[in-house]
C-alpha positions in Angstrom: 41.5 -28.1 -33.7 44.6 -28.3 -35.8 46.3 -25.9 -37.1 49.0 -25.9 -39.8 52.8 -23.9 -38.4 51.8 -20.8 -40.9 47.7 -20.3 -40.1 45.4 -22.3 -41.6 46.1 -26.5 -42.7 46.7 -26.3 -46.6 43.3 -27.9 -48.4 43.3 -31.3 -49.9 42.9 -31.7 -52.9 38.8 -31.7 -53.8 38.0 -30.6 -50.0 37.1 -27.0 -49.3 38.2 -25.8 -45.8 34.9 -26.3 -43.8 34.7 -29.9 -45.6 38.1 -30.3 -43.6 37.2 -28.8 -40.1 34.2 -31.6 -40.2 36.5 -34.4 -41.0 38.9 -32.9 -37.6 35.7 -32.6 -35.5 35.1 -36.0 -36.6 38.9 -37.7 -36.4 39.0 -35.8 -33.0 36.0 -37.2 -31.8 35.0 -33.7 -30.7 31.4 -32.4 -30.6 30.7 -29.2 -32.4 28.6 -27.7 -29.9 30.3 -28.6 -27.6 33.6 -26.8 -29.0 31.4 -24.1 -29.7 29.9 -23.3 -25.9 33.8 -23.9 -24.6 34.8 -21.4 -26.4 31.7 -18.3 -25.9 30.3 -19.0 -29.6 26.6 -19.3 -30.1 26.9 -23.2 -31.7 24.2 -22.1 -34.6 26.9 -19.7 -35.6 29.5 -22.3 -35.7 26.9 -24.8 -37.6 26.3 -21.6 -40.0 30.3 -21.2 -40.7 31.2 -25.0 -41.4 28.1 -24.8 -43.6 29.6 -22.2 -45.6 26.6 -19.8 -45.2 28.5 -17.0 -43.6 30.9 -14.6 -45.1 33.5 -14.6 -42.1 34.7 -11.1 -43.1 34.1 -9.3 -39.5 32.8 -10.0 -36.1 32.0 -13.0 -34.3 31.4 -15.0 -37.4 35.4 -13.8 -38.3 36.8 -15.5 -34.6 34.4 -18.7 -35.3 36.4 -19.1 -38.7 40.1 -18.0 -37.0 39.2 -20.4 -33.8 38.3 -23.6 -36.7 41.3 -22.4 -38.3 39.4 -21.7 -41.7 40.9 -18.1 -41.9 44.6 -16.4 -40.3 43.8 -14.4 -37.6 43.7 -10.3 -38.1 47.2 -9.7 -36.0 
């Protein structure tokens, strides 16, 4: 997934961040699960974070957000 040179892509106008990771899954042509398993995520976790239903503030749910590029990472 892109990233923008300073963290995170800057958000269109209108679009919240998880609106954009969708439209990159799609563009890319790359399958969310798929990403998901690749990368050691449970894929209902990443489903839950592009929904918007998870806080991202710690754990796993945290690295899901960092890996789709919705949050900077901690370091």
């Amino acid at each position: 997934m892109a990233r923008g040179p300073n963290g995170p892509e800057p958000a269109a106008p209108g679009l919240s961040a998880e609106q954009l990771a969708w439209r990159r899954f799609r563009a890319e042509g790359v399958n969310v699960r798929a990403w998901a398993i690749e990368r050691g995520f449970h894929p209902g976790l990443v489903y839950s974070v592009l929904r918007g239903e998870r806080k991202c503030v710690r754990g796993q749910s945290h690295q899901v957000a960092v890996a789709l590029g919705l949050k900077p990472s901690a370091s």
